[in-house]
N, C-alpha and C positions, 0 to 999 in steps of 0.2 A: 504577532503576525497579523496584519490586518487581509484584508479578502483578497487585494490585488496579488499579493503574494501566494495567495492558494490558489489559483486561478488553474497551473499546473498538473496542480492535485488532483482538484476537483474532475478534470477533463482526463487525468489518470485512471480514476475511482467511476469514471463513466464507463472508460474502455474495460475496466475490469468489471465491470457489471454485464458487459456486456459479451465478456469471456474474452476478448481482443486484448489477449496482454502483452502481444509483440507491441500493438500499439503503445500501451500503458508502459513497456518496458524503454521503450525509447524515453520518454518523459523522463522518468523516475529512475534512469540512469544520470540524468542530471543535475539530481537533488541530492546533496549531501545534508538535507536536515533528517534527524527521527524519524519523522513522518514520511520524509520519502523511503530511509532506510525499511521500514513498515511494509508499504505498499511495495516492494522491493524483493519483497519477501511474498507478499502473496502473489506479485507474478511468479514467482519460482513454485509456488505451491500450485498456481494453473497449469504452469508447465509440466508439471512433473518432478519437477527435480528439486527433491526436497531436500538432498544435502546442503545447495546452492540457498535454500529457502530458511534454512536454518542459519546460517551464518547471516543473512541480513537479518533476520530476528533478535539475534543477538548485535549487530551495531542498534538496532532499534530498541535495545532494551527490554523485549517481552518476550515473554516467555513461547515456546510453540505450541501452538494449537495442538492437542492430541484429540480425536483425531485431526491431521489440516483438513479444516472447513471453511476452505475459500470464499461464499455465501457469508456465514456467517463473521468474517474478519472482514471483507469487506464493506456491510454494515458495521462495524461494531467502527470500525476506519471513518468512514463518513459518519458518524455519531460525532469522534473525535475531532473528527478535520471540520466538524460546525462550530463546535464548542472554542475551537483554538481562532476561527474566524469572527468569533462574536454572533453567529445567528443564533 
């Protein structure tokens, strides 16, 4: 994936930082990679609705936060989404 492709992400990973994950949720409704399934899931974890938050967890492959700690995935997320970008 080179940067142009995370471009998406990254402007996801903003709004979820900044709690805006109607914003974040519009994007990463778009995204059918991992990484959007991912971020997907921690909007559902902002929201509330952690059944919803759970089942993207699972197309993303990982396992759920216990407890969900939005903060914290969302860094551990932007860790991720550098390292897959090359920074």
């Amino acid at each position: 994936m080179d940067t142009d492709n995370t471009a998406p992400l990254d402007r996801a990973l903003a709004h979820l930082a900044e709690g805006r994950w109607q914003d974040a949720h519009t994007i990463v409704q778009e995204e059918g990679s991992t990484m959007g399934s991912w971020l997907h899931g921690i909007v559902h974890i902002l929201e509330g609705d952690l059944k919803n938050a759970r089942g993207w967890y699972e197309r993303a492959e990982r396992a759920f936060p216990d407890p969900p700690d939005a903060p914290a995935e969302i860094e551990a997320a932007r860790t991720a989404l550098a390292r897959v970008a090359g920074r």
